[in-house]
C-alpha positions, 0 to 999 in steps of 0.5 A: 153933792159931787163926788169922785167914783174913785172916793166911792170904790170899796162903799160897803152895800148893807142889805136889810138883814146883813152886808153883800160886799163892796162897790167895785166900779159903775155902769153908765149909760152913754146917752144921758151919762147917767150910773145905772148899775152899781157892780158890786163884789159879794166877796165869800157868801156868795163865792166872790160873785159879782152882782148888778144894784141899781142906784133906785135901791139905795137908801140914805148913805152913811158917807161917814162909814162909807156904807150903801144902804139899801132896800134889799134882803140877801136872799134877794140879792143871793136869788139874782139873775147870774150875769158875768159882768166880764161882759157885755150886759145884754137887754135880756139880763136887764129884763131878767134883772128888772123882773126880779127886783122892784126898779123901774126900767129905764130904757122903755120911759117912766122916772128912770128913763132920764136918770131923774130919781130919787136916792132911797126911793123906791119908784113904782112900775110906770111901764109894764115888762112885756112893753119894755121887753117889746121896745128892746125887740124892736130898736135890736139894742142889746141882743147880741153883744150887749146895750151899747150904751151901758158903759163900764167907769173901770173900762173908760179910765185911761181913755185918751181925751183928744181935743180939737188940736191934739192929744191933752191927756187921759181919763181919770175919773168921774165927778158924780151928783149923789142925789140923781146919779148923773155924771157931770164932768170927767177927770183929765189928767194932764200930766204927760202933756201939762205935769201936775195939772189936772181939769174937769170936762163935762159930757156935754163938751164931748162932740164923740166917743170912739170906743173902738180906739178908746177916745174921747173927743171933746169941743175944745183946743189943747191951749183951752184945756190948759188954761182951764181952771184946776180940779183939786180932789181936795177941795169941794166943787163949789158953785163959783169953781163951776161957773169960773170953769163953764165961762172959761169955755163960753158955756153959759149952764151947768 
């Protein structure tokens, strides 16, 4: 099903034998637009510390009670690499990270590469550390300033989409798979340029990202844009909303 990330912020994370806190935003990666990375807020156990959780620990969701499940103790979770999630997250902090829990990396090969998993299940290693850690060494990805394909969601909201022929809005939100956590469309609002309105562009209509301007340049005109059909949060995206929206702009899968 897909869902907002906005409807997700504040999920509780349950561990096996007690709760850890509540999601606070995600990590994405840039290259597949795929979440890799719940960050979640631990709140007074452990000192307001943020933690990194990977959507392979998830177990079945209560969408209901708005609860995350997942395969994980405490202590483990207590017993985690420190990392400031203020800042970049280094290939070394995923190394740490993957060391200490059962997830399979997702840089180096193997189910995760591609963001293909599924929810609940936990993947067996197809990849061993020390190869994973040596296809880091070599690419140079992340040693510095950290990966530079993990994205924060929190951080590209209010980024400004720039079609073709001008400005058309910002970046509202993320429409989410909860099966393969891939992120399939971005939440435009129009609202300085088309009031009221806002539409779904999906990460395959993105020609660029300038990250250092914050802006997302998209395969599209203004008028496109505005004729585009709708995106009501209250409404479920139904198969005949993404088809109607994919011919809008001559794309012919979804």
């Amino acid at each position: 099903m897909k869902r907002t990330v906005k409807d997700i912020i504040g999920f509780a994370i349950g561990a096996t034998d007690g709760e850890i806190g509540n999601v606070k935003e995600f990590y994405f990666d840039d290259h597949t637009w795929t979440i890799r990375y719940l960050v979640v807020e631990t709140g007074s156990w452990l000192s307001g510390r943020k933690v990194l959780i990977s959507p392979e620990a998830l177990l079945k969701p209560n969408w209901d009670e708005e609860i995350f499940p997942v395969k994980l103790t405490m202590e483990q979770v207590k017993n985690s690499p420190d990392i400031d999630t203020d800042k970049p997250v280094s290939r070394q902090h995923e190394i740490d990270l993957y060391q200490h829990y059962p997830w399979t990396s997702y840089w180096g090969g193997g189910l995760w590469a591609g963001g293909m998993g599924t929810t609940g299940m936990v993947l067996p290693h197809v990849e061993p550390f020390i190869d994973a850690i040596h296809t880091s060494e070599l690419s140079g990805e992340g040693k510095e300033n950290g990966d530079p394909h993990l994205q924060s969601t929190a951080k590209v909201k209010g980024y400004s989409i720039h079609a073709a022929d001008g400005d058309v809005g910002e970046v509202e939100d993320f429409i989410i798979d909860d099966i393969n956590w891939k992120i399939d469309y971005i939440v435009v609002d129009t609202g300085n340029w088309f009031p009221g309105k806002k539409v779904l562009i999906s990460p395959r209509w993105i020609k660029q990202i300038e990250w250092e301007t914050a802006m997302v340049v998209v395969d599209a005109t203004v008028e496109s844009i505005k004729n585009s059909p709708p995106f009501d949060h209250s409404e479920p995206i139904s198969d005949d909303y993404q088809r109607n929206l994919h011919d809008h702009y001559g794309k012919t899968t979804y």
